[in-house]
C-alpha positions as CSV (number, residue, x, y, z in Angstrom):
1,X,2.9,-9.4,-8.6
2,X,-0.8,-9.0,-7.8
3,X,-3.5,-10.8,-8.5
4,X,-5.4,-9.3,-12.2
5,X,-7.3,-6.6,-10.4
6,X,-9.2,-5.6,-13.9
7,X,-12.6,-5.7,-13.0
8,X,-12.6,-3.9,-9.6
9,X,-10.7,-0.9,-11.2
10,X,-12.8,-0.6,-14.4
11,X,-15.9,0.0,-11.8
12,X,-13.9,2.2,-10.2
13,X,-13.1,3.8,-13.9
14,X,-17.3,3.8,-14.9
15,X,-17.9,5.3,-11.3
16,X,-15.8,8.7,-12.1
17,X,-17.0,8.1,-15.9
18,X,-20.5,7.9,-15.7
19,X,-23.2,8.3,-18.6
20,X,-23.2,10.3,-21.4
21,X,-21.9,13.8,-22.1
22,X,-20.9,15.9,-24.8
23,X,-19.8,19.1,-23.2
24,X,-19.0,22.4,-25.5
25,X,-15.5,22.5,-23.1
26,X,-14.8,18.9,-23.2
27,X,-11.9,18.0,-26.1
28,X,-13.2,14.6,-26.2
29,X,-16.4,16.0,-27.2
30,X,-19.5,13.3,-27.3
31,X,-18.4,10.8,-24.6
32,X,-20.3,8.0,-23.0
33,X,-18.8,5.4,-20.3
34,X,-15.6,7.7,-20.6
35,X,-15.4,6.6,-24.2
36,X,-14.8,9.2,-26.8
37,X,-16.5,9.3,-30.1
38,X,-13.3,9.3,-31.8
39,X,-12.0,6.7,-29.3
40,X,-15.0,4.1,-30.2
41,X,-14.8,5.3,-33.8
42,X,-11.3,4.3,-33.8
43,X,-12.0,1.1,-32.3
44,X,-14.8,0.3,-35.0
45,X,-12.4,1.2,-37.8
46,X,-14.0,4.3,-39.3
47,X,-12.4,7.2,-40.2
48,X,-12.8,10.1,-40.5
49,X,-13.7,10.0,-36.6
50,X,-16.5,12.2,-37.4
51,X,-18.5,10.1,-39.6
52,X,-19.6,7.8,-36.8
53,X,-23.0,9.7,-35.4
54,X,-23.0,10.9,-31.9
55,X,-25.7,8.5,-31.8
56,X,-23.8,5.5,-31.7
57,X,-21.7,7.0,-28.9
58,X,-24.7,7.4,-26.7
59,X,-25.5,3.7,-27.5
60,X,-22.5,2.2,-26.7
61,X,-23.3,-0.7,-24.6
62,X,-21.5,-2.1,-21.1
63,X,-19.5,-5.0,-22.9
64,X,-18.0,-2.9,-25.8
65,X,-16.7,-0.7,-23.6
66,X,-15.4,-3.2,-21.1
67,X,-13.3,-4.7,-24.5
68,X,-12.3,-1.2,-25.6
69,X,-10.9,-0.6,-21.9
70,X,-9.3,-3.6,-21.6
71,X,-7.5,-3.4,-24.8
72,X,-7.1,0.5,-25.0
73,X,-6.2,1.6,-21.5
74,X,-5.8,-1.6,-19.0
75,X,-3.2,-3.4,-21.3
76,X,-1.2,-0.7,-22.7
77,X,-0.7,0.4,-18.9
78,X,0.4,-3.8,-18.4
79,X,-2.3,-3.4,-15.6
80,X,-2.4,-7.4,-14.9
81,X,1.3,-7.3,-14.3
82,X,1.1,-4.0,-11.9
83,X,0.3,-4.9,-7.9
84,X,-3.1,-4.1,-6.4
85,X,-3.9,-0.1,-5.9
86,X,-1.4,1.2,-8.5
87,X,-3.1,-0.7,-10.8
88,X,-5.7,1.5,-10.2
89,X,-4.0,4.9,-9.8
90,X,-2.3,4.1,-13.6
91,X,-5.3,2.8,-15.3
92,X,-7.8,5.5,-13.9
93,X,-4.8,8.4,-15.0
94,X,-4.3,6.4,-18.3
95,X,-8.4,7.0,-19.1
96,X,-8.7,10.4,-18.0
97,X,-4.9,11.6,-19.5
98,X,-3.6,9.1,-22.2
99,X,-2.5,5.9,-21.4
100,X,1.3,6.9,-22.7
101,X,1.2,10.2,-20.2
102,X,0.1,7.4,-17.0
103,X,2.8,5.1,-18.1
104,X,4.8,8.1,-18.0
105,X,4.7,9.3,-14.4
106,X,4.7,6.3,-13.2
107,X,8.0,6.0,-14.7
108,X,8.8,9.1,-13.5
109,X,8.1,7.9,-9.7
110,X,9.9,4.7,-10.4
111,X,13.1,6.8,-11.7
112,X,13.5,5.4,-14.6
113,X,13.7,6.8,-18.2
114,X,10.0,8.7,-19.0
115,X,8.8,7.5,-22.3
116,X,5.7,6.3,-22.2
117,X,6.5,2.7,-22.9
118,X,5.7,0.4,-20.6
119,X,9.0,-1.9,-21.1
120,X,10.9,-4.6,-19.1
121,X,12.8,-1.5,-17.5
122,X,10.0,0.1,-16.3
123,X,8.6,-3.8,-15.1
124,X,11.8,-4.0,-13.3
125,X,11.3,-1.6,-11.4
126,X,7.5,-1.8,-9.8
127,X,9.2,-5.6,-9.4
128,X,12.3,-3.8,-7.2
129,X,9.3,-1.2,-5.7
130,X,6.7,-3.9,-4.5
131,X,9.8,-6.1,-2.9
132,X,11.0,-2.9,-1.3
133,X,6.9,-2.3,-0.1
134,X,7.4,1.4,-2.0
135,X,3.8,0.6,-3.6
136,X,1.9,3.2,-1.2
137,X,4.5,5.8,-2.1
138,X,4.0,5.3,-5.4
139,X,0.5,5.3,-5.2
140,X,0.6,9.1,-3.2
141,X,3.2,10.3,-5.5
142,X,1.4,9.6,-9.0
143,X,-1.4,11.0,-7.4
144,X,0.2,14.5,-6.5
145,X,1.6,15.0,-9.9
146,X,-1.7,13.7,-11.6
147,X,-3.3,16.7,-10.0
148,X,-0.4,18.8,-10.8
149,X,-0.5,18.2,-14.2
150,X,-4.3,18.8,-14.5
151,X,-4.3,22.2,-12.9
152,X,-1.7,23.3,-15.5
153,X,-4.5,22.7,-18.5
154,X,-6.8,26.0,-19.3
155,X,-9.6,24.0,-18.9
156,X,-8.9,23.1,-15.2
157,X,-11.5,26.0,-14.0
158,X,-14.1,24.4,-16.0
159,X,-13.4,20.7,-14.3
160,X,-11.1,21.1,-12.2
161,X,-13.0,20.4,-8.7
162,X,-14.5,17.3,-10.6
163,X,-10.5,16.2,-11.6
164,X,-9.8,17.3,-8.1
165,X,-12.8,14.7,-6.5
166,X,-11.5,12.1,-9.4
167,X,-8.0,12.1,-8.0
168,X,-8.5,12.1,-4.6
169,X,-11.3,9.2,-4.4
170,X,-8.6,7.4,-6.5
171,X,-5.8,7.7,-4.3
172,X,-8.2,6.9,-1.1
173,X,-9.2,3.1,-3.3
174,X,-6.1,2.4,-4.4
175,X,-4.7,2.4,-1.2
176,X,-7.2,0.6,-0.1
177,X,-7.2,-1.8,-2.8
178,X,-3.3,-2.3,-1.6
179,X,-2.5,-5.4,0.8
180,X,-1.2,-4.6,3.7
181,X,1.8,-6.1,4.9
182,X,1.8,-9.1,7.5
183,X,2.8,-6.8,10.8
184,X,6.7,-7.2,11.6
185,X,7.6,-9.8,14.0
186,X,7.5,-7.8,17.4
187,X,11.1,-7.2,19.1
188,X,10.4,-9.4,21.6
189,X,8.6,-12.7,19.8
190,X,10.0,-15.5,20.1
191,X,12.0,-14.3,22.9
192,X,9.3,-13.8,26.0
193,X,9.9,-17.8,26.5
194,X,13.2,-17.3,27.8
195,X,12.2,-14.0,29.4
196,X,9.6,-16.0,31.8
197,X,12.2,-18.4,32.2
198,X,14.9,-16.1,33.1
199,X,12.6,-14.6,35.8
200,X,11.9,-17.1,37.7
201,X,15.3,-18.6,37.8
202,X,16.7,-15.1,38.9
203,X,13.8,-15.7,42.1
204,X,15.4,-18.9,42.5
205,X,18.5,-17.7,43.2
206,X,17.0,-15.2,45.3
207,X,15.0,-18.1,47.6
208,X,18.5,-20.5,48.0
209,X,20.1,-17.2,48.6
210,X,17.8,-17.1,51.4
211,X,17.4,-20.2,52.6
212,X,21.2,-20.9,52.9
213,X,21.3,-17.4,54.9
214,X,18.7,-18.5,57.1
215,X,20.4,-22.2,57.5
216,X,24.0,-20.4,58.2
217,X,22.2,-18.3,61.0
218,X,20.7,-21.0,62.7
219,X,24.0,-22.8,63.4
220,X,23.3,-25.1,60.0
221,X,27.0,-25.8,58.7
222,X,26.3,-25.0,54.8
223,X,28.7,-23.3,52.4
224,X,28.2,-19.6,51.4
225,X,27.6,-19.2,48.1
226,X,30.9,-17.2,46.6
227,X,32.2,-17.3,50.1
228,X,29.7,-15.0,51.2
229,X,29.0,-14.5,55.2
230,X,24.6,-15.0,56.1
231,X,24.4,-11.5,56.6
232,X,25.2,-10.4,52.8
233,X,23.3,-13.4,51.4
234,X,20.6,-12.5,53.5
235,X,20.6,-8.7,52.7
236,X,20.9,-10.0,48.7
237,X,18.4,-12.8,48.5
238,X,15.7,-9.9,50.4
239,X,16.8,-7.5,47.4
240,X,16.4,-10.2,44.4
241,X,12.8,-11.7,45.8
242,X,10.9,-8.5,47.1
243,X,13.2,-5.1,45.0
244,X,12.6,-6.9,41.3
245,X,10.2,-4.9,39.3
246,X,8.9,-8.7,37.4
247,X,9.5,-10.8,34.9
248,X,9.9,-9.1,31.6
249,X,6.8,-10.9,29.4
250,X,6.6,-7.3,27.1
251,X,3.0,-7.4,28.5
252,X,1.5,-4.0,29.2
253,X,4.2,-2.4,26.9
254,X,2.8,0.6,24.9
C-alpha cells in the first residue's frame, strides 16, 4: 500500500474548503476550513450544537482542524491504508458527503457489500485492486458517481458548478497523485542480442555461400554445401548478402 499521503490531500481538502462561510443554502450552516459548527461543536463536546457561538467557528485555527480531519474524515475512510490518488478521491468525497457515503461508493466500485464500513472486506479488495493496477479506474469511477450523486440534491443549482469544479480538480490530483507503473518490458528486450547476432550470422552464410561458389567456378575442388552446383550457391549467397532488409534490432519501430 501507499505511502501515508495525509498531508498532501488535506491541502488539497483546505484548497476546495477555503475560509469561512455561513451561507443561508448551506445545511452545514456556519463553516470555516470545511468544518461545520456542529462538526467542531461535536468535537469540543458541547451539545446542543447550537450553543457553541458562530464565533468560535470563525476562529477555528489551522491545527484544530488538521486533528478534527484527521480523526473525523481521513481515519474513518482508513486513508493511510488506501494507495496514493484514491486516498484523495475518498477523503475529499468523505468531507464534502459524509465519510460513511465515501466509504460507501468506494465499496460500491470495489463490488463489494455497500455499508459504509470500512472493514477487512472492503481492505481486501483495494489490496486485490492496486495488485491488479485497477487504482485509476477506481479513481474515474468514484468520481463519476460523486458527481452523480450531487446533482440529485435540490441544492445542486445553488452549488452545483462549484461541486462540479470540486470533483473534477479532484479527479485530475488524484491521478496525479497515483504512481505510475514501471513501463512493461518491451517485446523485444532482452531479445535484440540474439537478433544482432542472428543477423550477421545469416550474412555469414551468405559470404561462404559465396566464396565457395566463386572457388567451385574457378576450377577450386571444394564441396557444395547441401550438394549444391556454383550456380545455385551463387544465385543464393547474392540473395542472402544484398535482398535482406537488416538485422532486426526493433530500432526505428513505431
Amino acid at each position: 500500500m501507499a505511502r501515508p499521503n495525509f498531508a498532501a490531500c488535506l491541502a488539497v481538502v483546505l484548497d476546495h474548503e477555503g475560509g469561512y462561510s455561513d451561507h443561508p443554502s448551506d445545511p452545514g450552516g456556519a463553516t470555516m476550513r470545511g468544518i461545520t459548527r456542529r462538526v467542531l461543536a461535536d468535537w469540543r463536546g458541547i451539545s446542543p450544537w447550537w450553543d457553541l457561538p458562530k464565533q468560535e467557528v470563525k476562529a477555528l485555527g489551522l491545527d484544530e482542524a488538521r486533528e478534527i480531519y484527521r480523526a473525523r474524515y481521513w481515519d474513518a475512510v482508513r486513508g493511510d491504508e488506501l494507495p496514493a490518488g484514491l486516498d484523495l478521491a475518498v477523503f475529499d468525497f468523505g468531507v464534502n458527503s459524509g465519510p460513511a457515503r465515501a466509504v460507501g461508493y468506494l465499496q460500491a466500485a470495489l463490488g463489494v457489500t455497500r455499508d459504509g464500513v470500512f472493514g477487512p472486506v472492503t481492505l481486501g479488495a483495494v489490496q486485490k485492486a492496486t495488485a491488479e493496477q485497477r487504482i485509476p479506474d477506481l479513481i474515474r469511477t468514484i468520481s463519476r458517481r460523486r458527481l452523480i450523486f450531487l446533482r440529485s440534491l435540490s441544492i445542486f443549482a445553488v452549488f452545483g458548478a462549484g461541486w462540479t469544479r470540486r470533483v473534477a480538480d479532484t479527479e485530475t490530483r488524484a491521478l496525479a497523485m497515483h504512481p505510475r507503473d514501471d513501463p512493461s518490458p518491451s517485446p523485444n528486450q532482452g531479445h535484440d542480442t540474439m537478433d544482432v547476432f542472428s543477423g550477421y550470422k545469416t550474412y555469414i552464410v551468405g559470404a561462404l555461400m559465396l566464396v565457395t561458389a566463386i572457388a567451385q567456378i574457378a576450377g577450386v575442388d571444394l564441396p557444395g554445401l547441401e550438394g549444391q552446383s556454383a550456380m545455385q550457391l551463387l544465385m543464393e549467397g547474392l540473395a542472402v548478402v544484398f535482398l535482406r532488409k537488416g538485422i532486426s534490432t526493433g530500432a526505428g519501430a513505431s
